[in-house]
C-alpha positions in Angstrom: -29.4 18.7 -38.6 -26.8 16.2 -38.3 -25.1 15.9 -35.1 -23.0 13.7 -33.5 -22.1 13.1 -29.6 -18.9 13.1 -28.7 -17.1 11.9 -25.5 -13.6 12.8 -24.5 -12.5 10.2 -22.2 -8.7 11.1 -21.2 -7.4 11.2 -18.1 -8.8 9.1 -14.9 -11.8 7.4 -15.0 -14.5 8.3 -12.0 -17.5 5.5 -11.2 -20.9 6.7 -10.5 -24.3 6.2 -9.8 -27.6 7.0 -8.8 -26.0 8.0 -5.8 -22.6 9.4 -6.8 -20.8 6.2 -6.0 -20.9 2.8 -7.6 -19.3 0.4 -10.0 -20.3 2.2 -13.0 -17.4 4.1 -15.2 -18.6 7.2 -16.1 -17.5 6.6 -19.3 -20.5 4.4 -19.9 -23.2 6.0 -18.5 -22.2 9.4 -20.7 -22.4 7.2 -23.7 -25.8 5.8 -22.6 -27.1 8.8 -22.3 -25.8 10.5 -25.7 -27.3 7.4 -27.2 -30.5 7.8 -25.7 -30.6 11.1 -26.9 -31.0 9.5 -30.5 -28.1 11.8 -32.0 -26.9 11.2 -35.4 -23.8 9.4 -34.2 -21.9 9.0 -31.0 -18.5 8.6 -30.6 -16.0 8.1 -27.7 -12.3 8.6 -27.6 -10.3 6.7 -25.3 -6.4 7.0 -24.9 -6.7 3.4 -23.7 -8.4 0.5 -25.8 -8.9 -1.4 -22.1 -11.6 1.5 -21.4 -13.6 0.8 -24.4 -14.1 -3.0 -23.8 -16.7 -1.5 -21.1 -18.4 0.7 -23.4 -22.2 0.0 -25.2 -22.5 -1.4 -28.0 -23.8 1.7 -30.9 -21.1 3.9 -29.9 -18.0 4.6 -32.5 -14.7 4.1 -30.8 -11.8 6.1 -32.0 -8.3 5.1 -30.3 -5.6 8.5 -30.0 -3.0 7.7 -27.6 -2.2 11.5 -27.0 -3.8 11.1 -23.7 -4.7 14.5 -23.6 -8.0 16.6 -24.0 -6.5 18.5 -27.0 -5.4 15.5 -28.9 -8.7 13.5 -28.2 -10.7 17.3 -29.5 -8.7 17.0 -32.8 -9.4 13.5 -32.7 -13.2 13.5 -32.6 -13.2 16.4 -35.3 -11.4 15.1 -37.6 -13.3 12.0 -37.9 -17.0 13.9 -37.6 -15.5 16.3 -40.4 -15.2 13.3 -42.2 -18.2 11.8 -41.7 -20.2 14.6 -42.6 -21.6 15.6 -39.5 -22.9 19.0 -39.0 -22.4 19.6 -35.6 -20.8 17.8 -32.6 -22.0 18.1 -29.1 -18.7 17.3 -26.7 -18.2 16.3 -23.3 -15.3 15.2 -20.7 -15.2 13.1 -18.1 -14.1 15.0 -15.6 -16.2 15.3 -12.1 -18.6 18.0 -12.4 -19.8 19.6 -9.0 -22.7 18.4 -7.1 -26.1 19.5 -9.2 -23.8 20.8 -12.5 -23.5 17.1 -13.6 -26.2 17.5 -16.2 -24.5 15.6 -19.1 -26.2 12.1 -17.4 -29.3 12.8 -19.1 -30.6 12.4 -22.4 -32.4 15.8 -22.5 -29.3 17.6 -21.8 -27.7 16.3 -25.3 -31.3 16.2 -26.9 -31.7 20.2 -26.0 -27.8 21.6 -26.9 -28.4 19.4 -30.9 -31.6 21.0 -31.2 -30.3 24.0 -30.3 -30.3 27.4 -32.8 -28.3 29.8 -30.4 -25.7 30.0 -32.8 -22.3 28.4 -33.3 -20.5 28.1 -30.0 -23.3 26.8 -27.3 -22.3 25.7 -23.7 -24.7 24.2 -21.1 -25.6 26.5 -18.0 -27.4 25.3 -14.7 -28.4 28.0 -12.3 -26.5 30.5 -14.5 -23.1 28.3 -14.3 -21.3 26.8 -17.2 -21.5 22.8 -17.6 -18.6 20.5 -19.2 -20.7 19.9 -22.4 -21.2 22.1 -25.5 -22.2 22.3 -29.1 -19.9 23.4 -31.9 -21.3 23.8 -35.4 -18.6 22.4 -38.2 -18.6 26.2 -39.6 -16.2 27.1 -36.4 -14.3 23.6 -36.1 -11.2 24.8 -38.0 -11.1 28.0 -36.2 -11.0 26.2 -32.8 -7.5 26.5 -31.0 -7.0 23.0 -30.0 -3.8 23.0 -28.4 -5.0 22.9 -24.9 -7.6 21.6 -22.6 -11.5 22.3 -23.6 -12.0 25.1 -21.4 -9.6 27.6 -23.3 -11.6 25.9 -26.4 -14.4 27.9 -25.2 -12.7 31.0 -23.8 -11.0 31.8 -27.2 -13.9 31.9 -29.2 -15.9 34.0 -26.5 -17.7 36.7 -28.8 -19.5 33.6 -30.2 -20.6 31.5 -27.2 -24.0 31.1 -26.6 -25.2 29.7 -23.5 -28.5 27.2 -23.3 -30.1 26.7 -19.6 -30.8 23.2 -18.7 -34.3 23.0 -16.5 -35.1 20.5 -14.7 -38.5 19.3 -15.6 -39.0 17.5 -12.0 -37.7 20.3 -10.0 -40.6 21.8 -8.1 -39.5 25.8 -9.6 -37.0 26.2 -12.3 -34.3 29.2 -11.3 -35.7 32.5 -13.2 -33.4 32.5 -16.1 -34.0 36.6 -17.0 -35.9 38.9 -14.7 -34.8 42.5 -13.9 -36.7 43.4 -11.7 -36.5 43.2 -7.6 -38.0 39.5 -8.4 -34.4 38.8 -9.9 -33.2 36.8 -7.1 -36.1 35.5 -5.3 -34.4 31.9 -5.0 -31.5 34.1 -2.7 -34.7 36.2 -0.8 -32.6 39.2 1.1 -33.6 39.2 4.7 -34.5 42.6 6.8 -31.0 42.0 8.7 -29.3 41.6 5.3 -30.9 44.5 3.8 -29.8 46.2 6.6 -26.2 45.1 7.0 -25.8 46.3 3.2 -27.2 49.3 3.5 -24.6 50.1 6.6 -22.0 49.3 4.3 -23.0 51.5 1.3 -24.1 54.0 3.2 -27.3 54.3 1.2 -30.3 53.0 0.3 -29.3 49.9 -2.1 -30.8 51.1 -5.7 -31.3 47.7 -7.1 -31.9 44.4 -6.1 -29.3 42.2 -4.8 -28.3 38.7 -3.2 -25.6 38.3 -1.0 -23.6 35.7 -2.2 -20.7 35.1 -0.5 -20.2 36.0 3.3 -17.9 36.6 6.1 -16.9 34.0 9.4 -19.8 36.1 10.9 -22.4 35.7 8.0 -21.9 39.4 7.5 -22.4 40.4 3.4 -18.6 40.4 1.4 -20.0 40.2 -2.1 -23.6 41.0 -3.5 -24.6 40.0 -7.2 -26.9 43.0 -8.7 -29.6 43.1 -11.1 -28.6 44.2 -14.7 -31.1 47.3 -14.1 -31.4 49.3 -10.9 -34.8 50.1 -9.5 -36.2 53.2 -12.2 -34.1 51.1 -15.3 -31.1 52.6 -14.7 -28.3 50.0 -16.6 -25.9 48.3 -13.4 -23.0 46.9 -15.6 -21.1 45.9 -12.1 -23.0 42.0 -11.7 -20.7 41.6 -8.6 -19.9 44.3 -5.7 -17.7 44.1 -3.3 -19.2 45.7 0.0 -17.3 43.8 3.1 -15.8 46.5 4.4 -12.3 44.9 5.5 -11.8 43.4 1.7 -12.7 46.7 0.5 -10.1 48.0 2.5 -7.4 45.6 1.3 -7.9 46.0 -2.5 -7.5 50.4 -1.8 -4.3 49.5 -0.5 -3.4 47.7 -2.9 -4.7 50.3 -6.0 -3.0 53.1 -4.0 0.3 51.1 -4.2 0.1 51.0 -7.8 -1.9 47.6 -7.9 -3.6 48.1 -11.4 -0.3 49.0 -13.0 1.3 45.9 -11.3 -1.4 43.5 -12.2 -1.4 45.3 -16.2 1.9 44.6 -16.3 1.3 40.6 -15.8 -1.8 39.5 -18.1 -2.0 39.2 -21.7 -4.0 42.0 -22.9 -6.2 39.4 -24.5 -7.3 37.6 -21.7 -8.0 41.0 -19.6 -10.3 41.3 -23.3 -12.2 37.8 -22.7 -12.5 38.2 -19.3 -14.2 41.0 -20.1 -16.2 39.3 -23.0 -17.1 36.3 -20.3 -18.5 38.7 -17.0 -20.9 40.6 -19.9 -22.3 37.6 -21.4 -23.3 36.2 -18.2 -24.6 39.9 -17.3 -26.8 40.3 -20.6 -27.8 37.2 -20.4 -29.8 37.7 -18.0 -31.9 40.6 -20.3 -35.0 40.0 -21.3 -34.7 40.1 -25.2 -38.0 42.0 -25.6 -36.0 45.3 -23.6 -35.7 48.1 -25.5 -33.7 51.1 -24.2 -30.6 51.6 -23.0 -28.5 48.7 -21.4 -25.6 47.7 -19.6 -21.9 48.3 -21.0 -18.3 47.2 -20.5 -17.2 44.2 -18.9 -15.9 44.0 -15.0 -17.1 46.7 -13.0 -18.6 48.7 -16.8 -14.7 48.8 -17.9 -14.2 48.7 -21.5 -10.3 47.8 -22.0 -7.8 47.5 -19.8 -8.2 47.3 -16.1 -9.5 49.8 -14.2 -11.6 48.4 -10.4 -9.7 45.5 -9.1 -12.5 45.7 -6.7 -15.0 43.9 -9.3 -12.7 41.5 -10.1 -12.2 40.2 -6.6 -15.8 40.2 -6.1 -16.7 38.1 -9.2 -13.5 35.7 -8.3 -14.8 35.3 -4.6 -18.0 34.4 -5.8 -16.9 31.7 -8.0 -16.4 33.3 -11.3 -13.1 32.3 -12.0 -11.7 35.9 -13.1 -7.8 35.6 -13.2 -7.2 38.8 -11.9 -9.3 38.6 -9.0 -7.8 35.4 -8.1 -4.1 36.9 -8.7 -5.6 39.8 -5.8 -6.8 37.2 -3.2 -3.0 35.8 -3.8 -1.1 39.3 -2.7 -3.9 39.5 -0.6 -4.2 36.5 1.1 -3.3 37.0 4.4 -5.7 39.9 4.7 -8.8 37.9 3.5 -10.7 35.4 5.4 -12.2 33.0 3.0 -11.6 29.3 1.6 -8.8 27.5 1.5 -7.7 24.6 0.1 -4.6 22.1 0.0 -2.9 20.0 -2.4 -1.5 16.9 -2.4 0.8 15.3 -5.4 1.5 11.6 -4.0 3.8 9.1 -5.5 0.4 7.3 -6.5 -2.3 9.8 -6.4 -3.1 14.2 -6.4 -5.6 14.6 -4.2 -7.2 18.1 -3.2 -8.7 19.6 -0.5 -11.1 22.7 0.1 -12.5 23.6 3.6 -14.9 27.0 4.1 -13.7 29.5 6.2 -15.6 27.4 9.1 -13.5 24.7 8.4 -16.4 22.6 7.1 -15.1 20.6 3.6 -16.5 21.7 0.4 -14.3 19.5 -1.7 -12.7 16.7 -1.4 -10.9 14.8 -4.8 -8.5 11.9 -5.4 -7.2 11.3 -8.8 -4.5 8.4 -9.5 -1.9 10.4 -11.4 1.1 7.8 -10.7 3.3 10.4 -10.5 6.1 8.5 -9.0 6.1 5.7 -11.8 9.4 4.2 -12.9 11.2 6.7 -10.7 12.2 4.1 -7.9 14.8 3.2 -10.8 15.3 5.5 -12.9 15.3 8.7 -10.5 13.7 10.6 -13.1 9.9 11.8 -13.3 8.3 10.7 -16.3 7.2 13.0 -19.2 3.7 11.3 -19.0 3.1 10.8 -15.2 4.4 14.8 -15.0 1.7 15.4 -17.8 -1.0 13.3 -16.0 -0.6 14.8 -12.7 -0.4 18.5 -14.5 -3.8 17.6 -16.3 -5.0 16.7 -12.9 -4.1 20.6 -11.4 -6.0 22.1 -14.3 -8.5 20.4 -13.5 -8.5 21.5 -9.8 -7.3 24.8 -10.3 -11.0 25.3 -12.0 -12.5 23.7 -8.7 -10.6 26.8 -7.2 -11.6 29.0 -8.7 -15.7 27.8 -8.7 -14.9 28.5 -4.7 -12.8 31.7 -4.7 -10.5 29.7 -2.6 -8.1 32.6 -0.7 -5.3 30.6 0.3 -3.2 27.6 -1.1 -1.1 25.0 -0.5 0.6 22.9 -3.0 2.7 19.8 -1.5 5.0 16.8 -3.3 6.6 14.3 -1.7 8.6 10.7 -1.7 8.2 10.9 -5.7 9.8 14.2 -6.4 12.3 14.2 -3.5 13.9 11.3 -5.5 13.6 12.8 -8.9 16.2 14.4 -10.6 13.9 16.5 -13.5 11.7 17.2 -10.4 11.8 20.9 -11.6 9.9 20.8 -14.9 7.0 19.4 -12.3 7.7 22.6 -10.2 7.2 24.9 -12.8 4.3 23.4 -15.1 2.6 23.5 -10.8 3.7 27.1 -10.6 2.2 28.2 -13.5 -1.1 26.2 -13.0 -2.1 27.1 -9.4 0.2 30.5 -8.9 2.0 29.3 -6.0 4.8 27.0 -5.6 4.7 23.2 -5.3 7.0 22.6 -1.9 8.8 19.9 -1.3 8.4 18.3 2.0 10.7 16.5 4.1 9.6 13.2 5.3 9.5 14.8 8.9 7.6 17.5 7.8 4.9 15.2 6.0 4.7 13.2 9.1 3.5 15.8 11.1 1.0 17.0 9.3 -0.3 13.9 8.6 -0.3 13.2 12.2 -2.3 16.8 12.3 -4.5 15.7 10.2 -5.3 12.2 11.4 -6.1 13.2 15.1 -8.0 16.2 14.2 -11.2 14.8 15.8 -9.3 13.4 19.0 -8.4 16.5 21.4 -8.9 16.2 24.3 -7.5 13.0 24.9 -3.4 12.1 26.5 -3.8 8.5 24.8 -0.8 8.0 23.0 -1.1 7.2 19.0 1.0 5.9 16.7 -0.5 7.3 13.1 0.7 5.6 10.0 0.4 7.2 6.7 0.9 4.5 3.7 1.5 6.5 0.3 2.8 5.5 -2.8 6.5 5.8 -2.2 7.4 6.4 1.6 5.6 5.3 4.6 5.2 7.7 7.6 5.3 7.1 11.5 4.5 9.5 13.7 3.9 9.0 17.4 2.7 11.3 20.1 -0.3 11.6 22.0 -3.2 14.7 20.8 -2.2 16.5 23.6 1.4 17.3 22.5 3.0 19.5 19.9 3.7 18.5 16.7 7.7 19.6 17.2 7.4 16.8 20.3 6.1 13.8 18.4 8.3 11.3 17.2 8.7 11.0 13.1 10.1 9.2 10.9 9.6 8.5 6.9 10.9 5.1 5.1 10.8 4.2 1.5 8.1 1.4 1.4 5.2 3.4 -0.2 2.9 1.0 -2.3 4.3 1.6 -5.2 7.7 1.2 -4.5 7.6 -2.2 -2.8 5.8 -3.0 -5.7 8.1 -2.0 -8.3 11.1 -3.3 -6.3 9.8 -6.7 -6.0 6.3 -7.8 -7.1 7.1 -8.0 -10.3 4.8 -11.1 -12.1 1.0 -11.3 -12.1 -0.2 -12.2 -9.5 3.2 -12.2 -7.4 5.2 -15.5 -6.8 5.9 -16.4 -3.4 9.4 -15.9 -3.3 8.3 -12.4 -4.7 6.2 -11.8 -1.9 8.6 -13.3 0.9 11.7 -10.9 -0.5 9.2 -8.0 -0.5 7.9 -8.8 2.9 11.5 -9.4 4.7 12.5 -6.1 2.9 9.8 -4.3 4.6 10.1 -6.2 8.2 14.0 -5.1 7.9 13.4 -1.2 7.2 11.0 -1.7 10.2 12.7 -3.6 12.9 16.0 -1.3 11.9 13.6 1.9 12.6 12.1 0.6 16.2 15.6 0.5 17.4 17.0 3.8 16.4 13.7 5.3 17.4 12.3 3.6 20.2 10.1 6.5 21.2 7.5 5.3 17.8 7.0 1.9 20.0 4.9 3.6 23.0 1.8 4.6 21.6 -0.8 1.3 22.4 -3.0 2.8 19.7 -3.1 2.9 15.7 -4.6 5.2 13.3 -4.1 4.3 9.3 -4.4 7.0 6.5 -4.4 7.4 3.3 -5.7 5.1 -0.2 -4.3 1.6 0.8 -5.8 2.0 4.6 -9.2 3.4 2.8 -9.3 0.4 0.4 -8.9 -2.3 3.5 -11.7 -0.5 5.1 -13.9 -0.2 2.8 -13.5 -3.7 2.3 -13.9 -4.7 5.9 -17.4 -2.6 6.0 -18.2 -4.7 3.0 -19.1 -1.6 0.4 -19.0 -2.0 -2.7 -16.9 1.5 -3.2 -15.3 4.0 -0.6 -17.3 6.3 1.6 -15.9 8.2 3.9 -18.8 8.9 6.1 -19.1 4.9 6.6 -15.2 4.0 6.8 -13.9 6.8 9.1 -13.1 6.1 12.1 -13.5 2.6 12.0 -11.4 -0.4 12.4 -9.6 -2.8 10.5 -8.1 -6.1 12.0 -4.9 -7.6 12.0 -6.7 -10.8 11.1 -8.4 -8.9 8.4 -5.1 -7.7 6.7 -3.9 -11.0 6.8 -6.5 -12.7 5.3 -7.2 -9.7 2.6 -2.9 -10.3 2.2 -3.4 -13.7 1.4 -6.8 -13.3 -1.1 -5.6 -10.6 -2.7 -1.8 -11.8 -3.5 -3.3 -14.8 -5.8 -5.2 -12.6 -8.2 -4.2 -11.0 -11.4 -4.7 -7.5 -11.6 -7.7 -7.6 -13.9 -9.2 -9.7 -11.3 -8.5 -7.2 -8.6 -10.2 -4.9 -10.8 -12.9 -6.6 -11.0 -13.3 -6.8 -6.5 -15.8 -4.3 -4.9 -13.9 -1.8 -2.9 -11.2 -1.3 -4.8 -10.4 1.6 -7.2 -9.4 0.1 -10.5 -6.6 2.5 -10.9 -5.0 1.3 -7.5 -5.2 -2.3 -8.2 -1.8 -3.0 -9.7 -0.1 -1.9 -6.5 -2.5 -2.9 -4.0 -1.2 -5.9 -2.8 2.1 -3.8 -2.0 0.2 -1.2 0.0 -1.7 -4.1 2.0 2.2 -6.0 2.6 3.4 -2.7 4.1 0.4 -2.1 7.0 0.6 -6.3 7.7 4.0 -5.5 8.3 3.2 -2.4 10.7 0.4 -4.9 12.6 2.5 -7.1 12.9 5.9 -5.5 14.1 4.2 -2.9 16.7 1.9 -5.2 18.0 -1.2 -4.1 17.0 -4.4 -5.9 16.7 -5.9 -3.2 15.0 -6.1 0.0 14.2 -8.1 3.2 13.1 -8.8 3.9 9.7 -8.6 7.9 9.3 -10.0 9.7 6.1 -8.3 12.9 7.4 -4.4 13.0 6.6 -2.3 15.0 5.4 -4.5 16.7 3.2 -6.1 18.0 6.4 -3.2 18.8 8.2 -2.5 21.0 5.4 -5.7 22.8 4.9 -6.2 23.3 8.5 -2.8 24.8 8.9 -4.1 27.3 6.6 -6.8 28.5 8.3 -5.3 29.1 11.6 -2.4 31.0 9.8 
């Protein structure tokens, strides 16, 4: 059969390697891969012709400067329609989570184009769905391509097929259809476990089980079942919520007339597919030799409608992504003790956050979105930085919902507090993530990045002065670990990177009158601030946060690309900045580029970002400071979890 790869590269580019981090785009190494795979053709389409420069030679580049994942869908189509191809298996660049990124390999696009499953195929690994997929030309016109891939997928539900991808070198391949007690071997149920469950039903359990999500305790909140209980009895509820306090919650919530409420809000048709989507993972785990009598309905066995908002919760907590069970965790939030996670939408980047119930970080995502570009002048958000950074909450909102995050926080700052259209951001945000995108004050962002920051530092008086370097405002807050945030001294001024740098750095690389206008600019906002706030001049101690602060040290540990574990907490010299100043402010931005250490997408306004903390050195008196990885971000999340 005739199939062709195909690579949707829109939106930011992530580098990778044989350890998760390098100088690779990953671009380049899915197109490697899909041309190992010997497919009929395999084509890439890139919303930049920069981004295809890097790209192997034997791929077919197709330009569509709609930027979008739906425009570069209808892109590829159209031209394999063309061409006569049979079949296209499709990919995105976007991050997958650690062990789901099987599109790397050659056997992953070898197995979905040999694939007879039927039309609509997606990849699974351990049962979970993968960003790539086959789609047979038969369905290609019937495919709703106004959105991003995933509601690709979801619309044509009744169709989709899903093909496991097995390791060959793993030492036991995950059991892809048991039903018996053997189901979930890989998650073994312990005597206490056994036992906790059975407290909580009351009974015996009838089937086998595997607790898969858990309280602060360890104790059992959600259990995934066996299609068939013990004598072959069909279980259509795949996940039951048993912890006793979030069973609890939801009854309140169905006594108050919770199932009408939540009705009342979602499209019957996607009550329908979510329906269509819980089954299909549930009978796919039937053996297709069983004959007899088999599960039925969708969450919880209901047919239409919604009936156990109970089952819903459980499947979103366990990372199922149901929409109504992550609408119950919202009006339930303060009630449930799970993840949480916080957002950030910079000037420069959107960044994400999500920390376990323990406070330990499952998550932890930057994506330049330039959100605050142009807006230094024109006051106004631009149509295609609001789009980028919107793409960019889709795109988290599914990294949500994979952890049946509880609570959330979305923030904005210097970008949007300037922006007069700041609204249509607001309300693409609020329909994205379900809550609302606040917009902080510069005091308020200063103290919770100065939360953040000293996280790891209690216990100590020593005053600090913690400087947090975004795109559009820089933040000073000083105080000592021991004090309360509503004691600290803080203040915000508009010198992010990416406002000195549109104000003044404006050729390539920067003239020095450029950089000497920039620099007194900054030195003036800074002496004026020492003497109306005095108090920011005690602390005898710097800590530095945020992507400009990363970038200097991971340069000053010499790595060829960021890692937190080997930057954090270390320190980065005055007489470093200056000499990394003075390097980096002859080079043209495709030479900065090409540096190790520095993200590609930060490099036109790096110089800017590195000006502004020479400044700080220089002005406070600082001969070095602390490079943090925890900010704001952390401030955030944390404040979540003690609320």
């Amino acid at each position: 059969m005739n199939v062709a790869g195909v690579i949707l590269s829109t939106g930011p580019e992530s580098r990778i390697s044989h350890s998760g981090r390098s100088s690779r785009p990953r671009t380049e190494v899915l197109a490697r891969a899909a041309l190992d795979a010997t497919l009929a053709e395999v084509v890439v389409v890139v919303a930049d012709q920069k981004r295809a420069e890097l790209l192997p030679e034997g791929v077919t580049i197709l330009l569509d400067e709609g930027g979008s994942q739906a425009s570069a869908l209808r892109c590829a189509v159209d031209w394999c329609m063309r061409e006569g191809h049979e079949a296209i298996v499709c990919t995105t660049i976007d991050r997958q989570a650690p062990g789901l990124d099987i599109a790397l390999t050659p056997d992953t696009w070898r197995a979905l184009a040999l694939s007879t499953l039927g039309p609509l195929v997606v990849a699974t690994k351990y049962g979970r769905h993968c960003e790539i997929f086959r789609v047979d030309a038969d369905i290609w016109p019937a495919l709703p391509l106004d959105g991003v891939v995933a509601r690709a997928l979801d619309s044509k539900i009744e169709l989709l097929r899903e093909l496991e991808i097995v390791d060959p070198l793993a030492e036991k391949a995950p059991d892809p259809a048991p039903i018996t007690p053997k189901l979930f071997q890989d998650d073994e149920v312990s005597a206490l476990d056994m036992q906790k469950v059975r407290d909580l039903l009351g009974r015996e359990p009838s089937g086998a089980f595997a607790v898969v999500v858990r309280d602060g305790a360890g104790d059992p909140v959600v259990i995934r079942n066996a299609p068939f209980l013990f004598d072959g009895t069909p279980m259509p509820t795949r996940y039951w919520l048993v912890g006793r306090r979030e069973q609890e919650a939801v009854g309140r919530l169905e006594s108050s007339g919770g199932v009408r409420l939540l009705e009342s809000l979602f499209d019957p048709a996607l009550i329908e597919a979510t329906h269509a989507r819980y089954a299909s993972e549930r009978d796919a785990l039937i053996d297709a030799s069983h004959i007899g009598p088999r599960p039925t309905g969708g969450v919880g066995g209901t047919r239409r409608g919604l009936k156990c908002l109970h089952a819903h919760l459980a499947w979103y907590l366990a990372g199922g992504g149901d929409p109504v069970g992550r609408h119950v965790a919202h009006l339930l939030a303060d009630e449930l003790n799970g993840s949480v996670a916080s957002i950030d939408c910079g000037t420069n980047s959107t960044r994400l956050l999500v920390l376990d119930r323990d406070g330990s970080v499952l998550e932890r995502e930057m994506t330049i979105t330039r959100l605050g570009q142009g807006v230094d002048t024109t006051k106004v958000l631009a149509d295609d930085a609001i789009e980028r950074t919107l793409e960019t909450l889709r795109r988290y909102r599914e990294i949500l919902d994979r952890h049946g995050v509880v609570r959330v926080r979305a923030t904005t700052t210097s970008a949007a507090r300037d922006a007069t259209n700041r609204e249509q951001l607001f309300g693409g945000a609020k329909t994205i993530l379900g809550v609302d995108l606040e917009l902080l004050a510069g005091e308020e962002e200063g103290r919770l990045s100065y939360l953040g920051a000293t996280a790891g530092l209690e216990g100590t008086s020593d005053p600090w002065l913690v400087v947090d370097v975004g795109g559009g405002s820089t933040e000073f807050i000083a105080g000592s670990t021991a004090t309360t945030q509503e004691n600290n001294d803080v203040a915000s001024l508009n010198i992010g990177c990416v406002r000195v740098t549109e104000r003044f750095l404006h050729s390539d690389p920067p003239t020095r009158a450029e950089l000497e206008t920039a620099r007194s600019a900054v030195k003036k906002m800074i002496e004026d601030l020492q003497v109306q706030m005095p108090g920011l001049c005690v602390p005898d101690r710097c800590i530095g946060v945020a992507g400009t602060l990363a970038t200097l040290a991971t340069r000053s540990q010499g790595l060829l690309t960021y890692e937190g574990a080997k930057t954090h907490g270390t320190g980065v010299s005055r007489e470093f900045v200056d000499a990394e100043l003075a390097r980096l402010s002859r080079m043209t931005v495709t030479e900065l580029r090409q540096l190790p250490g520095i993200d590609p997408a930060r490099a036109d306004v790096i110089v800017g970002g590195v000006l502004v903390v020479q400044q700080v050195l220089e002005l406070f008196g600082f001969k070095e400071l602390m490079y943090s990885e925890t900010d704001i971000l952390d401030g955030v999340a944390m404040s979540l979890l003690r609320s």
